[in-house]
C-alpha positions as CSV (number, residue, x, y, z in Angstrom):
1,X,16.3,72.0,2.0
2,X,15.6,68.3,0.5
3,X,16.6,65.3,2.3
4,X,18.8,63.2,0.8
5,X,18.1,59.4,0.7
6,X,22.0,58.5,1.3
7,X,21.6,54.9,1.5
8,X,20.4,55.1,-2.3
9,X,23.3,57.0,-3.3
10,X,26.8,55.5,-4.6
11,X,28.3,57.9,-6.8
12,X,28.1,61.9,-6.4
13,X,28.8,63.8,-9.5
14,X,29.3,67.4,-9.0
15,X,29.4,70.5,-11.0
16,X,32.2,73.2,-10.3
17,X,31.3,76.3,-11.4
18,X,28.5,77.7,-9.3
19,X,28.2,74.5,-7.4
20,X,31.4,74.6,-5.6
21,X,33.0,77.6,-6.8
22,X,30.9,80.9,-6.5
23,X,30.1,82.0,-9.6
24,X,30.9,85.6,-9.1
25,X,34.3,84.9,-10.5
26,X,33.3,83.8,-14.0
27,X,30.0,86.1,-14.1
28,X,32.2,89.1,-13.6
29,X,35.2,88.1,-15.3
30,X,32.7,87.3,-18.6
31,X,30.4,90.1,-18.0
32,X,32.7,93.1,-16.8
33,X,36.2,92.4,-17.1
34,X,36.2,90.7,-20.3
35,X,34.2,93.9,-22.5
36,X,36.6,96.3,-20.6
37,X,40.1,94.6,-22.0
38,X,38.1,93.9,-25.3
39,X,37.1,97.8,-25.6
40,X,40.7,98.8,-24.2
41,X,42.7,96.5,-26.7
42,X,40.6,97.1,-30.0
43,X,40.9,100.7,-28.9
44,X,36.5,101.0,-29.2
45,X,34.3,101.9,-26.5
46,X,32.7,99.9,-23.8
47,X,29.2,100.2,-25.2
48,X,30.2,99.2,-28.8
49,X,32.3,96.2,-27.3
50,X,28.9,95.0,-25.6
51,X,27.1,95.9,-29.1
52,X,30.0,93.2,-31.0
53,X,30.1,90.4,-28.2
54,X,26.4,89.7,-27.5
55,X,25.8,88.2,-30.6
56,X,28.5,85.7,-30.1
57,X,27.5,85.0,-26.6
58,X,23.9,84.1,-27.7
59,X,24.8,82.2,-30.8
60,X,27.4,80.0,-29.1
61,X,25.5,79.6,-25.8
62,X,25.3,76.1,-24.5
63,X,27.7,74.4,-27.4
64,X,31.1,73.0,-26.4
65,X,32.6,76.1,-27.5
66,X,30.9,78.8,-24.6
67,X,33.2,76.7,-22.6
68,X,36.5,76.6,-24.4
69,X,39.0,79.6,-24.0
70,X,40.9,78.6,-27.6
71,X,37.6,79.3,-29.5
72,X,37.0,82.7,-27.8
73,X,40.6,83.9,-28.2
74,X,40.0,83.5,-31.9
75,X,36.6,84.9,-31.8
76,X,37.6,88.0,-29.6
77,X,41.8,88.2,-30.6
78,X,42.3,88.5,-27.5
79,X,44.8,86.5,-25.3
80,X,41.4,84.7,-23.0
81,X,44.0,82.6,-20.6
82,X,46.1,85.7,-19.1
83,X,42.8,87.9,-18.9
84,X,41.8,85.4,-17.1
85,X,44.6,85.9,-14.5
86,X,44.0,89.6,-13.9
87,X,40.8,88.7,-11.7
88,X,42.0,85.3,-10.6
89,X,41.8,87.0,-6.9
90,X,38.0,86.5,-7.2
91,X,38.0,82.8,-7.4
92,X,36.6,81.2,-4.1
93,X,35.4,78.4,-2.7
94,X,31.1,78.3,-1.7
95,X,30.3,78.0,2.0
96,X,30.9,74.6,3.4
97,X,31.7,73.4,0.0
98,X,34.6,71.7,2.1
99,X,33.1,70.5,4.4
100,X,30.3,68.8,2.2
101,X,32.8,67.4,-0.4
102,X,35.2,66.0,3.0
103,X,32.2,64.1,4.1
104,X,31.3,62.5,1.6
105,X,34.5,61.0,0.6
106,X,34.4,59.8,4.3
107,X,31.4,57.9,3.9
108,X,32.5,56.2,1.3
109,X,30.4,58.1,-1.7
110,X,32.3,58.0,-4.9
111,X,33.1,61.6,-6.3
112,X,33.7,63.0,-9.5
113,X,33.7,66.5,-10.9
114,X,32.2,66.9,-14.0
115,X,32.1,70.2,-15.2
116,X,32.1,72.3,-18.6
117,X,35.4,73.8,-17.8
118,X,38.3,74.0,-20.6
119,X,41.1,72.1,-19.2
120,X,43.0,75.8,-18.7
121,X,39.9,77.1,-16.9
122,X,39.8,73.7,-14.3
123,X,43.7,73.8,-14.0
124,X,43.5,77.6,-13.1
125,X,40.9,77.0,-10.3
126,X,42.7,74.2,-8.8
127,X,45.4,76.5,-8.0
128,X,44.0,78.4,-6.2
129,X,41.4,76.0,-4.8
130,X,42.5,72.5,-3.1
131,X,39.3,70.5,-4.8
132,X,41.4,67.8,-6.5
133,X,42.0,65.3,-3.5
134,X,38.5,65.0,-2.7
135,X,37.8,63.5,-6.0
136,X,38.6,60.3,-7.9
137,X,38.0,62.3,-11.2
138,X,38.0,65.6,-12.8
139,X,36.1,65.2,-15.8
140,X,36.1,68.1,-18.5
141,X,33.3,68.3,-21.1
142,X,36.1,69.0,-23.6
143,X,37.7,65.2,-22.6
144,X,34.2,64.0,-24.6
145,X,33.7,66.8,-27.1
146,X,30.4,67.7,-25.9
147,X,28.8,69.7,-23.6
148,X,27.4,68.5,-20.6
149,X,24.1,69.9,-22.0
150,X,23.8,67.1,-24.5
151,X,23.1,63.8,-24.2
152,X,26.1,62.6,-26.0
153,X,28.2,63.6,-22.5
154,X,26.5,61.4,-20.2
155,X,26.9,58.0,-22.8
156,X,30.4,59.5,-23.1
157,X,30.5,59.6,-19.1
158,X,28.5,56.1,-18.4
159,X,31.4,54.7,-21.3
160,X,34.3,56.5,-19.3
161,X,33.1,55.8,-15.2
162,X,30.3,52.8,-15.5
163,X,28.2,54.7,-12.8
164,X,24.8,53.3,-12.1
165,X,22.6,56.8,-13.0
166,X,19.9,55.5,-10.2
167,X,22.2,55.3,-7.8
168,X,23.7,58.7,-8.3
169,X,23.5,62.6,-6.8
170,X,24.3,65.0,-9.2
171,X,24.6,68.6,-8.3
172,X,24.7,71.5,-10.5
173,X,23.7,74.8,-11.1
174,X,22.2,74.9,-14.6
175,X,18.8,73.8,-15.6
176,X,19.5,72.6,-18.8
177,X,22.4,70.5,-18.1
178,X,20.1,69.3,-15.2
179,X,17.5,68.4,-17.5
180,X,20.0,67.0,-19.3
181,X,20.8,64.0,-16.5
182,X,17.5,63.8,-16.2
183,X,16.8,62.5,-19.5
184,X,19.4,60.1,-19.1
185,X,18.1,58.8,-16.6
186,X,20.0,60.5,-12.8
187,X,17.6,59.8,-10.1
188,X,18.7,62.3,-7.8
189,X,19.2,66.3,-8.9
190,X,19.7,69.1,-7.1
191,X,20.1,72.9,-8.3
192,X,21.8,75.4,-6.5
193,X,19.8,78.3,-4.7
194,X,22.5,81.4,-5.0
195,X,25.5,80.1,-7.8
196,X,26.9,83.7,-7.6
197,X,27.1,84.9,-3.5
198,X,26.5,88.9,-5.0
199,X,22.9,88.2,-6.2
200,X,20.0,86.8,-4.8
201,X,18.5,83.5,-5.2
202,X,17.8,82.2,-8.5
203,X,14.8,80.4,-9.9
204,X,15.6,76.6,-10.2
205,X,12.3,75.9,-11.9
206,X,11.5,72.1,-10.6
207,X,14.6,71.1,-8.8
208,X,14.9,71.3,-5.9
209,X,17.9,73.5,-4.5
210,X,20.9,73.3,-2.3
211,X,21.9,76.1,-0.2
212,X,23.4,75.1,3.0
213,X,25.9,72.2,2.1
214,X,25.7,71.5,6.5
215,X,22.2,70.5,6.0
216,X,22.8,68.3,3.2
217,X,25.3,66.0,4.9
218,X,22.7,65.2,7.7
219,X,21.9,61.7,7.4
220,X,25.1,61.2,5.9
């Protein structure tokens, strides 16, 4: 578990799904739930539903769009926001998530959620999950039109906030958007160890990776 250097660190930028949220909800809901209505309401079988969304998945993979629930109600014809609902039960907070994000607005830290999130997506979470008050932001991708994968976001993000990037944490659970800040110049990353709480740990290439939110607080 890495040690933070707190007294270098103004502004924590976190990530939501995966990061705070456990990813099982949207890996099964994307994965599983999604091909089962989409076989079910195009009357096809499960293995041919799989055959006709893959390609989709890979070619929009990482573009504003993956994240948007209006593009892939087009693509699929398929209502995306009340599917959505049907496994809503799944959506939970990580371990200590809570606790993590309560001490840091304690000590002062200033918080914003960033995340890839449509607007629907978010506003469905935080329904069901009391994340809001501990932020003074909830920043959507879709708010900038691009992906937090590109480095148009973060000069979208630097315009909208005016953080300093080397004074800044940011936590999330996706190499690429990782790499990402990293380009742009965040000094401090961290990836997370196990996004989705049903499979093991994950291979966070050179970051190093959260998972105990307890530990990281010490120092605080």
């Amino acid at each position: 578990m890495p040690s933070l250097p707190w007294r270098d660190i103004d502004t924590v930028l976190l990530d939501m799904d995966g990061t705070l949220l456990d990813l099982h909800y949207d890996n099964h809901f994307w994965m599983e739930h999604l091909p089962e209505r989409y076989a079910q309401l195009h009357g096809i079988s499960r293995a041919m539903a799989e055959l006709e969304m893959q390609p989709l998945f890979e070619r929009n993979a990482g573009q504003l769009q993956w994240y948007c629930l209006d593009f892939w109600s087009t693509e699929l014809k398929l209502p995306v926001r009340e599917l959505k609902l049907e496994t809503a039960h799944l959506i939970a907070l990580r371990p200590d998530a809570d606790t993590f994000l309560a001490a840091i607005k304690q000590a002062g830290k200033r918080v914003i959620l960033i995340t890839n999130a449509h607007r629907d997506s978010l506003s469905l979470k935080l329904e069901r999950i009391e994340l809001a008050p501990y932020f003074e932001r909830l920043i959507s991708s879709h708010d900038y039109g691009f992906a937090k994968e590109h480095p148009q976001f973060w000069d979208a993000l630097q315009a909208d906030i005016g953080f300093d990037p080397k004074r800044s944490l940011f936590i999330d659970d996706t190499l690429p958007i990782l790499r990402s800040a990293r380009d742009f110049g965040v000094a401090h990353l961290l990836a997370v160890s196990q996004p989705d709480s049903r499979k093991g740990p994950k291979d966070t290439g050179e970051f190093e990776a959260v998972g105990d939110y307890r530990e990281l607080i010490q120092g605080l």
